[in-house]
C-alpha positions as CSV (number, residue, x, y, z in Angstrom):
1,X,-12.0,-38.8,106.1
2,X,-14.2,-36.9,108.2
3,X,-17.3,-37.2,105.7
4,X,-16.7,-41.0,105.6
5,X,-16.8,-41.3,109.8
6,X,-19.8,-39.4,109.6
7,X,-21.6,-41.6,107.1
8,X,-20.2,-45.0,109.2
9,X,-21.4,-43.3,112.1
10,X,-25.0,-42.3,111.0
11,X,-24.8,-46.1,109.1
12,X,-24.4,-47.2,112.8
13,X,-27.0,-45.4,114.6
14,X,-29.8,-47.1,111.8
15,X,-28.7,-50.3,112.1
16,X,-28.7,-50.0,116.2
17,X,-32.3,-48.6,116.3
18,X,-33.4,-51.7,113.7
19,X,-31.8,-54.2,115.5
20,X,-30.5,-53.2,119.0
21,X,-34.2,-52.7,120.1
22,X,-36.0,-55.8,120.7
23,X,-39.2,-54.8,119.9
24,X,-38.8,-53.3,116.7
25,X,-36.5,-56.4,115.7
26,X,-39.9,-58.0,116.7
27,X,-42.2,-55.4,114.8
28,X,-41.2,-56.3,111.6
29,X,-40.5,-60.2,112.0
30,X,-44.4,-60.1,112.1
31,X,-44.6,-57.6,109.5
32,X,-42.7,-60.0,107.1
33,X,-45.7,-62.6,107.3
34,X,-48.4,-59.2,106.2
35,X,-50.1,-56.2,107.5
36,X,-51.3,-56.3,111.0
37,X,-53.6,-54.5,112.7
38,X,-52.4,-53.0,116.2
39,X,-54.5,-55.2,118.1
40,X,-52.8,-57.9,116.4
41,X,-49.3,-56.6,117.2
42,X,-50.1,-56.0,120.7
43,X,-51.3,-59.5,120.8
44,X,-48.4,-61.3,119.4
45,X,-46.2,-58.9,121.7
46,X,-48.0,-59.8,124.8
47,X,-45.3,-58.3,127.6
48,X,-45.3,-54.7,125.5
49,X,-46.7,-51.8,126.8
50,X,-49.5,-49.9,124.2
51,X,-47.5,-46.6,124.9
52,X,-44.3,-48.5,124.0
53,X,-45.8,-50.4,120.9
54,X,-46.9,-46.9,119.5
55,X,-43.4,-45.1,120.0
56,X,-41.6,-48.0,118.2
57,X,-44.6,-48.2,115.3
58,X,-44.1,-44.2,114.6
59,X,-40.2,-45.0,115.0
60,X,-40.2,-47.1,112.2
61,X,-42.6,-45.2,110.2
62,X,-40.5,-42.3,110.5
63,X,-37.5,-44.4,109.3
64,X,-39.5,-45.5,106.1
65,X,-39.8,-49.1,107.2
66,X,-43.1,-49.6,107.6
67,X,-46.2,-47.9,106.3
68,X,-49.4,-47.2,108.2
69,X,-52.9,-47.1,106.6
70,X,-56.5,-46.1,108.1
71,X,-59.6,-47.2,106.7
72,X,-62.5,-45.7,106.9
73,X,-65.8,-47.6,106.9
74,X,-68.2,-49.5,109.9
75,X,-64.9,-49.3,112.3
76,X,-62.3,-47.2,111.7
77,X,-59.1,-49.5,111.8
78,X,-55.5,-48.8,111.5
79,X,-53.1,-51.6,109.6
80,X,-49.1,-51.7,109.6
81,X,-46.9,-53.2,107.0
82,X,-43.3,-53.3,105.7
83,X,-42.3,-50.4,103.2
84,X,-40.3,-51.4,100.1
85,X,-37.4,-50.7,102.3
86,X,-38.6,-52.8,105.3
87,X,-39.2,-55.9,103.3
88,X,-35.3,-55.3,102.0
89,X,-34.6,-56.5,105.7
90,X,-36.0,-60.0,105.4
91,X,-32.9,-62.1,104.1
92,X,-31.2,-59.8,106.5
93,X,-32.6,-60.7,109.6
94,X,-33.0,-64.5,108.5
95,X,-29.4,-64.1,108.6
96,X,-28.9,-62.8,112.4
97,X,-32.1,-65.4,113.2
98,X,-29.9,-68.4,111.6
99,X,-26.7,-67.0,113.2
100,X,-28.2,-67.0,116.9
101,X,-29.4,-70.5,116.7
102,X,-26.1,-71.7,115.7
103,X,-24.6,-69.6,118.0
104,X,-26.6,-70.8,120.8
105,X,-25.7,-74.6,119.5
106,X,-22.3,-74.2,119.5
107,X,-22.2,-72.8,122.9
108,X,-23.8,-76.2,124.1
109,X,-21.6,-78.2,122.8
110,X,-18.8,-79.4,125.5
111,X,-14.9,-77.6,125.2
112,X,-12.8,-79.9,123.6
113,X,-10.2,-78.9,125.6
């Protein structure tokens, strides 16, 4: 019993640093329409801090969700995009999106007490 806690527990703790942080819930919402460049991230996030955007992007690279890649040429630039894994996540978070918005509707609506 103890090994299946542990694996519920670990289960858990991913899906709380995906989802429980707003800004990587926000990371890869953009990240589902392409690559971005940092710049282009930071933009889109306009209240995040750089230091802040750069701990959540190696976050999420650690946790195989999103891949970076340099290029090399004129400028040296930096793009970010959803792994294999990442992209997994869109029907996913469509899901919690579409579950908020009717959430939020039915909590308009008067009691019917």
């Amino acid at each position: 019993m103890t090994g299946i806690v542990n694996d519920l527990t670990s289960t858990f703790e991913i899906v709380r640093r995906l989802c429980g942080d707003k800004w990587k819930f926000l990371i890869i919402c953009y990240l589902f329409n392409g690559p971005k460049r940092y710049g282009e991230l930071q933009y889109h996030l306009d209240s995040i801090k750089p230091k802040v955007l750069t701990e959540n992007l190696k976050e999420l690279e650690d946790l195989g969700i999103i891949q970076r890649t340099s290029y090399e040429g004129n400028t040296l630039h930096v793009e970010y995009c959803l792994t294999h894994l990442g992209e997994t996540l869109q029907p996913i978070f469509q899901e919690l999106i579409m579950w908020g918005l009717n959430y939020s509707q039915e909590r308009r609506k008067p009691s019917q007490t």
